[in-house]
N, C-alpha and C positions, 0 to 999 in steps of 0.2 A: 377679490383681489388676487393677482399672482406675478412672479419676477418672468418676461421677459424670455430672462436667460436664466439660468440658477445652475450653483454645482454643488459638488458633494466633495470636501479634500479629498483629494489621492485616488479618488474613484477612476477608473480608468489610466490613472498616467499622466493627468494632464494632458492628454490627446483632444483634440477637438472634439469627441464624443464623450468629455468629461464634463459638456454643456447638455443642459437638458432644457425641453419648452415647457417642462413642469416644475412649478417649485419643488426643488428637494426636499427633506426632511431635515436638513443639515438646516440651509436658508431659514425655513421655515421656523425653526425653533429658536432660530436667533431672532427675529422678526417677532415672534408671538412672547419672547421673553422682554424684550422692547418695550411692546406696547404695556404688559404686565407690571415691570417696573416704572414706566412713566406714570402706569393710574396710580398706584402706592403711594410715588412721590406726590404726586398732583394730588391725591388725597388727603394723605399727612401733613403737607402746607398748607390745607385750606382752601384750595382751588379745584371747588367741587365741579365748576362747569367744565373745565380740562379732564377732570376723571373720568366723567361722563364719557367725553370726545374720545380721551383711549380706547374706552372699554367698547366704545360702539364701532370704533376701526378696527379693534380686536377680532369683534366678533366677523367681520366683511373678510378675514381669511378662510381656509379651510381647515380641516383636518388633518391628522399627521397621515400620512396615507399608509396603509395595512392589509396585511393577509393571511391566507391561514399560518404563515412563515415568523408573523412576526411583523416589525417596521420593516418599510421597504425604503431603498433609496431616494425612490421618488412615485408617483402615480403610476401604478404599473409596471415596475421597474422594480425586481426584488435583486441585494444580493444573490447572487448564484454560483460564488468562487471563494477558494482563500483571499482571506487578504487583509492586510497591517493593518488598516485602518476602520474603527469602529464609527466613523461621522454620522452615518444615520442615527446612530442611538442618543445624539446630543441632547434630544428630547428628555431621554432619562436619568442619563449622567453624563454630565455635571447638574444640568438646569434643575434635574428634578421636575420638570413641569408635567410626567406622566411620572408615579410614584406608589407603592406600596400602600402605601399611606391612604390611597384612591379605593382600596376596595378590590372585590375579585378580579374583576373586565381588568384592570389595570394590572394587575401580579400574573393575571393568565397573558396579556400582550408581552409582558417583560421577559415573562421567563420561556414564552415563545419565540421571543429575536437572539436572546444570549442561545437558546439550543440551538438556532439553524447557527449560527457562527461556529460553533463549538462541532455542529456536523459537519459542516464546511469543510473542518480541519484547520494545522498553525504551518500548512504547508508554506505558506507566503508569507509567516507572521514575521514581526519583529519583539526585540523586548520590550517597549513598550507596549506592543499591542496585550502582552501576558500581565504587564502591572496595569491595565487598562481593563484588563477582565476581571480581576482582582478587585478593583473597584466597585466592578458591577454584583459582582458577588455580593458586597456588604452590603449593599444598597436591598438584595434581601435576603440580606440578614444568614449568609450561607460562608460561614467562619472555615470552615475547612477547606470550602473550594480556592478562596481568597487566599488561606493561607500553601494552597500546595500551588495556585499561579506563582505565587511571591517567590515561592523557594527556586522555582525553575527562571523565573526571571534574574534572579540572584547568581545562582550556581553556574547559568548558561548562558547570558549576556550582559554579566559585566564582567571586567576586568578587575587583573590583583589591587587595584588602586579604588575599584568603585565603580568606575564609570562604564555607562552603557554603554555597550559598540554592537548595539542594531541584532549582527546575526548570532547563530549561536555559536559560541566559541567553543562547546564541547562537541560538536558536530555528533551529539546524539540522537537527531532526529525533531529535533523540539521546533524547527523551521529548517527550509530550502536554504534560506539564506546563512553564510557563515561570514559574511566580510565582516570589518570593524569601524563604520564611521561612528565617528562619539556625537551624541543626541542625549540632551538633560534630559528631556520630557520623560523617559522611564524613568529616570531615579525621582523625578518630583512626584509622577503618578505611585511609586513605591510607596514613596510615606506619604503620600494622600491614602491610600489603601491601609497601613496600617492607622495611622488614626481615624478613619472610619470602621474599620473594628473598633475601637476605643471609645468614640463617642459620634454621635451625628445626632445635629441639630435643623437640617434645611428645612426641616416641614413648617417650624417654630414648635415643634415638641422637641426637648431635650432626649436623646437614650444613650446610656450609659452601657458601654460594651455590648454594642445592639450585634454584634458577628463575629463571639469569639469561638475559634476555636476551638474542640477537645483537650485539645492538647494543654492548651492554657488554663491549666487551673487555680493559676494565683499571677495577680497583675495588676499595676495600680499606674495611674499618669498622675500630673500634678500642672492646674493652671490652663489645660487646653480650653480656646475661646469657645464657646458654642452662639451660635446666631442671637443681636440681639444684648450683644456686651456682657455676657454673663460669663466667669470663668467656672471652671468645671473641674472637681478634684476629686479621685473616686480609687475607690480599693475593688478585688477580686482575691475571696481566697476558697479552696476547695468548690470551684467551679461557682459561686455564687459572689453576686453581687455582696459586700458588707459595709461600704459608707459610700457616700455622696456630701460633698460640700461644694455652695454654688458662693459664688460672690458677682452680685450684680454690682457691675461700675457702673452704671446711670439710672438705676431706676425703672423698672416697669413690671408688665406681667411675666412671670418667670411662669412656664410649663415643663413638669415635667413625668414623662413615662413612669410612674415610680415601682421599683421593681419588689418593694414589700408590702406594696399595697395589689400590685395587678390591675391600675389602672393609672388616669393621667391626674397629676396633684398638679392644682393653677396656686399661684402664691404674687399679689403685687407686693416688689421688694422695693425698698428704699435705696438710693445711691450709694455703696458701700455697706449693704446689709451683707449678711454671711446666714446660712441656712446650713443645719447638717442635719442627713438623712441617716438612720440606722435602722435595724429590726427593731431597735428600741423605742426610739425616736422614728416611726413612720410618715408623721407630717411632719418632720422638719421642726427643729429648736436654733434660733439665733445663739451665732456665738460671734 
């Protein structure tokens, strides 16, 4: 199977050779996250011969296309310029559907695509494109890289008020670009970036300050969802994890990374159960 036509956002300009006769890797991951969620759904209700049908339309796609560089745009087709926009990597972040999580092949593909970007240069960047790399940072698990995008995204594309305005406003170097259109999408990717330092749950494993920082030696959140209805309340002090409390609102298998143990604790919680984790309490006591 493949689109036709297919693009990649912003690649190009929007110019007529912003179409390709190969599925992108943009397309592509939206397409293969599709059909991923429809077998889930179609699974979980019961409607096994529909799971079937996804997973077998599933598989009639290809591969995300790749090179020594990393993802490519599209078949054949590698970035080879600055440039704002990270779309080929949709595959990894947000979707997650290429992950850490996967094993070497997978953390060697990932942190092959963030290099060639980062060689590339932020000649063409915008601020978003720096709270988007931030992002990919946590994803593995690299707290300090996240945390010095975040500062320069902060410092040099927004304004006294907050808001992103695209170029860099210190005209330090940090991008070509200096104008000021205002665009949410950095400051929503900002604290998407810092609460994945804090917590991240996409795999259905829970982790608990999975990219913090050095610098952050003591830090605690309170309440953040993690996948799965479970809220998630957790301290940090002298560089170490010291409690974790989960509260399942509905009920199921709660998983989690647990960091006193060094491995994964599975626990099925009840509808409003409450679980807290310490050095003391390593498997978790109901409170």
């Amino acid at each position: 199977r493949k689109l036709p036509l297919s693009s990649s956002p912003e690649i190009n300009d929007n110019r007529i050779d912003a179409w390709f006769q190969e599925t992108t890797n943009y397309d592509l991951a939206n397409i293969r996250l599709a059909y991923m969620v429809a077998e889930e759904m179609a699974d979980t209700l019961g409607f096994k011969d529909e799971a079937i049908h996804w997973k077998k339309q599933l598989t009639e796609w290809p591969d995300f296309a790749k090179n020594e560089s990393g993802l490519l745009i599209a078949p054949g087709i590698p970035l080879t310029e600055s440039h704002r926009h990270f779309s080929h990597l949709l595959a990894f972040h947000p979707f997650g559907i290429i992950d850490a999580s996967q094993g070497n092949g997978s953390i060697d593909l990932i942190l092959r695509s963030i290099k060639n970007i980062e060689q590339l240069g932020p000649d063409y960047w915008t601020g978003y494109t720096y709270a988007w790399l931030a992002n990919l940072k946590t994803r593995v698990f690299d707290g300090d890289e996240a945390l010095r995008n975040l500062h320069i995204f902060i410092k040099a594309f927004c304004g006294p008020n907050s808001f992103h305005l695209n170029g860099d406003q210190l005209k330090a170097g940090f991008s070509q670009f200096t104008y000021r259109p205002f665009t949410l999408e950095g400051n929503f990717a900002c604290a998407a970036a810092i609460q994945e330092m804090l917590l991240q749950s996409h795999t259905g494993v829970i982790r608990v300050f999975p990219a913090m920082p050095t610098k952050w030696q003591d830090a605690s959140f309170c309440n953040l969802r993690a996948m799965g209805a479970f809220l998630v309340t957790a301290s940090y002090e002298k560089g170490k994890v010291s409690s974790i409390t989960i509260e399942s609102e509905k009920g199921g298998m709660m998983k989690l990374l647990n960091p006193f143990l060094g491995r994964v604790t599975e626990k099925q919680m009840k509808p409003g159960e409450k679980l807290l984790f310490t050095i003391s309490s390593p498997m978790g006591k109901k409170i």
